[in-house]
C-alpha positions as YAML, in Angstrom:
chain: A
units: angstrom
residues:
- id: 1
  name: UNK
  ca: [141.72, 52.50, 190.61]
- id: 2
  name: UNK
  ca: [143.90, 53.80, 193.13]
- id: 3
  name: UNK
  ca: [142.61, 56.10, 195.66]
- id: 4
  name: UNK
  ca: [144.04, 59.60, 196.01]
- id: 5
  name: UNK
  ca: [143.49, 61.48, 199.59]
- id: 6
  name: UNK
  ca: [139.63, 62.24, 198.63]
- id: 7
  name: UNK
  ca: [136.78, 59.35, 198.89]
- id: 8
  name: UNK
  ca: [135.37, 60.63, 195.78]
- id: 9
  name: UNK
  ca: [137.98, 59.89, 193.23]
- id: 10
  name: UNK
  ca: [137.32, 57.37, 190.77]
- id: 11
  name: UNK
  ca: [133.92, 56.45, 192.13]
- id: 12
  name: UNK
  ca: [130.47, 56.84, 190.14]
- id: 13
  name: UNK
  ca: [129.09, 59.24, 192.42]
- id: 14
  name: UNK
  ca: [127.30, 62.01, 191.17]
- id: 15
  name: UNK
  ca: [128.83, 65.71, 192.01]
- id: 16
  name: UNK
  ca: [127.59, 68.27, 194.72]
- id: 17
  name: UNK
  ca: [125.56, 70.75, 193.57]
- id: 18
  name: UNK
  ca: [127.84, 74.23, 193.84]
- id: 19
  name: UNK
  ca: [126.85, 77.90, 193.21]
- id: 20
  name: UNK
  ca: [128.58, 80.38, 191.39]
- id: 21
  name: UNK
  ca: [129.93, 82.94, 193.85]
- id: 22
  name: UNK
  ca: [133.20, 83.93, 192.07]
- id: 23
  name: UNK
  ca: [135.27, 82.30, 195.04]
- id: 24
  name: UNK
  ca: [137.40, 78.95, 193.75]
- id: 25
  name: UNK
  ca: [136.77, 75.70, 195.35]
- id: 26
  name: UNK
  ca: [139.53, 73.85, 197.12]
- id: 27
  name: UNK
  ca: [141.95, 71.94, 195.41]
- id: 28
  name: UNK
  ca: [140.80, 68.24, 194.64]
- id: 29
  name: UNK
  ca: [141.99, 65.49, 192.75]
- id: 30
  name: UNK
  ca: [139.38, 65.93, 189.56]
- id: 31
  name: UNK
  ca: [140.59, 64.54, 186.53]
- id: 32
  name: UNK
  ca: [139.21, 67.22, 185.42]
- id: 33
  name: UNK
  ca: [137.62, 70.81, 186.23]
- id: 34
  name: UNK
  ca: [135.10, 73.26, 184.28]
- id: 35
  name: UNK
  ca: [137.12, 77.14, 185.32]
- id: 36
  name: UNK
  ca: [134.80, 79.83, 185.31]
- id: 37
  name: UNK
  ca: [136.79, 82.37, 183.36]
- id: 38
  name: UNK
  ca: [135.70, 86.61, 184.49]
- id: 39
  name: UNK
  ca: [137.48, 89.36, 182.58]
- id: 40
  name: UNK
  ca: [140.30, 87.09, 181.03]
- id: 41
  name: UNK
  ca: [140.73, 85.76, 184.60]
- id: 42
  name: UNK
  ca: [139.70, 82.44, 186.05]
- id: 43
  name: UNK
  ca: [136.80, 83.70, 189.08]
- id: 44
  name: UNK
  ca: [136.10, 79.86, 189.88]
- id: 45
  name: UNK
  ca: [136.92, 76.29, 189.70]
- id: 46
  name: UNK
  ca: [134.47, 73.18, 189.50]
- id: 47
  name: UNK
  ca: [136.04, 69.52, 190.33]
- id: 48
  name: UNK
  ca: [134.72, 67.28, 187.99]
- id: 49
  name: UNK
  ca: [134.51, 64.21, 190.91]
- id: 50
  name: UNK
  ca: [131.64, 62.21, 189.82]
- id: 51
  name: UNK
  ca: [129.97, 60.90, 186.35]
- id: 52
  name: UNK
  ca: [127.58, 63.14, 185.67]
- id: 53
  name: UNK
  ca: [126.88, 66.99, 186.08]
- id: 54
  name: UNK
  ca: [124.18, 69.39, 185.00]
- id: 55
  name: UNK
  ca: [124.84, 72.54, 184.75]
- id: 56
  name: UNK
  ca: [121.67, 75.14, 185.16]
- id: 57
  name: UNK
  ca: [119.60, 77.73, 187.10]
- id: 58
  name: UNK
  ca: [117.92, 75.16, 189.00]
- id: 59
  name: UNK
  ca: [119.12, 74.57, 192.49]
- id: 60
  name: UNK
  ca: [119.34, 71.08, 192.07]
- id: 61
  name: UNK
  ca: [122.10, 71.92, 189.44]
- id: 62
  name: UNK
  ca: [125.70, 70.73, 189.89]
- id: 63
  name: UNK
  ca: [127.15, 73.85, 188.81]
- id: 64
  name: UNK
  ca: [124.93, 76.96, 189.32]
- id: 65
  name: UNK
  ca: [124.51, 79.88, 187.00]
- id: 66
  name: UNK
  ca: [122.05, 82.59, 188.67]
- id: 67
  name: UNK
  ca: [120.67, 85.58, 187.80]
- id: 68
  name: UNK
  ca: [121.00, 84.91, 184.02]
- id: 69
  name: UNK
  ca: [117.94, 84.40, 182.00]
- id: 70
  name: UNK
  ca: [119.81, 83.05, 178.91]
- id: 71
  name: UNK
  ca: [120.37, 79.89, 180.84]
- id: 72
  name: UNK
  ca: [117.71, 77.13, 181.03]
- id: 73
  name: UNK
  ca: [117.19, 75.21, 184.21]
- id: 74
  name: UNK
  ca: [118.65, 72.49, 183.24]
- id: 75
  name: UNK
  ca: [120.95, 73.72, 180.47]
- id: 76
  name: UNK
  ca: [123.18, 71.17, 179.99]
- id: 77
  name: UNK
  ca: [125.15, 67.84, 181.25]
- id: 78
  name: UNK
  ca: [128.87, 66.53, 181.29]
- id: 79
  name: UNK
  ca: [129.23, 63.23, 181.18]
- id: 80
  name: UNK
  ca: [132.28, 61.05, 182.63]
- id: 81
  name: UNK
  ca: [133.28, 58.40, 179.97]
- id: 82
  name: UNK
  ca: [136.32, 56.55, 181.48]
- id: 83
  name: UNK
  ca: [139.23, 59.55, 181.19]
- id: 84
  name: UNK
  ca: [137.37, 61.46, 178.38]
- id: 85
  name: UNK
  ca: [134.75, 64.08, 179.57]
- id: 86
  name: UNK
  ca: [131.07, 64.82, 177.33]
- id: 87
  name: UNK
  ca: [129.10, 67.74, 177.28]
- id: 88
  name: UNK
  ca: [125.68, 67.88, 175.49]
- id: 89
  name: UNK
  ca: [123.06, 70.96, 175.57]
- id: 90
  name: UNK
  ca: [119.31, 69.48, 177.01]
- id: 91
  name: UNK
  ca: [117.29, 71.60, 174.72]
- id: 92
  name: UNK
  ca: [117.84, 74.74, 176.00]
- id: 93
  name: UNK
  ca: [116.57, 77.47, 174.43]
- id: 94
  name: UNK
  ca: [120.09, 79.35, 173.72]
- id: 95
  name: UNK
  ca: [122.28, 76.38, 173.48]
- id: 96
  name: UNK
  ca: [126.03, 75.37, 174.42]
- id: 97
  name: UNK
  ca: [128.64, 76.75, 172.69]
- id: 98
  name: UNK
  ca: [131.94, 75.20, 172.63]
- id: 99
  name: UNK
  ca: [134.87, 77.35, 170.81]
- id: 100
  name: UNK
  ca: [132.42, 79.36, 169.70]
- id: 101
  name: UNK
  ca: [130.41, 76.87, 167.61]
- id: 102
  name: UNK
  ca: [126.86, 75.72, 168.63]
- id: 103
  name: UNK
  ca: [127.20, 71.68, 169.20]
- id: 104
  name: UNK
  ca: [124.75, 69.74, 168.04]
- id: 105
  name: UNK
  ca: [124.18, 66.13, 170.50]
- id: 106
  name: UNK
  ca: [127.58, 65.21, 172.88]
- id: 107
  name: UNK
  ca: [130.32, 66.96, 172.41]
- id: 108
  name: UNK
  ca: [133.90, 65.77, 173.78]
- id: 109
  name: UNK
  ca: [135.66, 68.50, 175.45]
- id: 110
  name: UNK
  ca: [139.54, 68.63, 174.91]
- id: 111
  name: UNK
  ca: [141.85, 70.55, 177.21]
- id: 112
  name: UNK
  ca: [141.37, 74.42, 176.49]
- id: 113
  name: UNK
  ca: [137.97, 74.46, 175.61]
- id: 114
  name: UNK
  ca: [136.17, 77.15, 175.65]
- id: 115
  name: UNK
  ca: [131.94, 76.83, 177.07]
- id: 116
  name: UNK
  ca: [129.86, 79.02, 176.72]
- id: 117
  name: UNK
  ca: [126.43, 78.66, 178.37]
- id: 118
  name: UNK
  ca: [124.46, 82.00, 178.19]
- id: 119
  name: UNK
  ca: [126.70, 84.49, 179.69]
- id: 120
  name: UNK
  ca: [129.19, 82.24, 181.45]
- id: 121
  name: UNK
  ca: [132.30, 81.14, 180.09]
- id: 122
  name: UNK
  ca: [134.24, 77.96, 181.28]
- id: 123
  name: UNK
  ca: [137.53, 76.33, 180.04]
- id: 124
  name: UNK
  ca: [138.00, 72.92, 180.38]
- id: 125
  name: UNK
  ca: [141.15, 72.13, 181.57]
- id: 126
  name: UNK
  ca: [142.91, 68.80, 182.85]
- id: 127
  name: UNK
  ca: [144.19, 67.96, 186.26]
- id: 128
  name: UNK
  ca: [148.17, 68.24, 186.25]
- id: 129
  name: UNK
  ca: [150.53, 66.64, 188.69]
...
């Protein structure tokens, strides 16, 4: 797999944590990002660069949702399958929802998604050149 101006593309490393402070992220070379979405209005953006993300209170979280007590510690994890992206609730209390609908074991997210995990809202959306 070519290489495209950051180290981290196409490699099976695992993503830096990040914490949600409304401010977007530079622009990478993610196949793929998770947008936090505020008011109708995207607030941040999270490169999906490695394999495997979780998604939680828990500092040790990829993505960071704080001050929310809806969300678990470990809420939930996307998964990197090849080009297609997974995301699967880890027996949280409140779930993932995904267009609205409470999934149920892995979940493929398609462009335009809509996750919801406790208060939070992301849209999945693809990496356009």
């Amino acid at each position: 797999m070519a290489r495209r101006g950051n180290q981290d593309f196409g490699t099976d490393r695992v993503a830096k944590p990040t914490q949600e402070t409304g401010e977007s992220t530079q622009q990478s070379p993610a196949l793929a990002t998770l947008v936090r979405v505020v008011d109708g209005k995207d607030a941040s953006v999270h490169p999906l660069l490695g394999d495997m993300f979780v998604i939680g209170r828990d500092k040790t979280c990829h993505i960071r949702i704080e001050n929310d007590t809806s969300v678990s510690r470990k809420h939930a994890t996307v998964i990197r399958q090849g080009v297609s992206f997974m995301i699967e609730d880890n027996n949280s209390s409140n779930g993932v929802l995904v267009n609205d609908q409470k999934i149920s074991g892995p979940h493929e997210m398609r462009v335009g998604d809509k996750i919801e995990i406790g208060k939070t809202v992301y849209v999945f959306r693809r990496r356009v050149e």
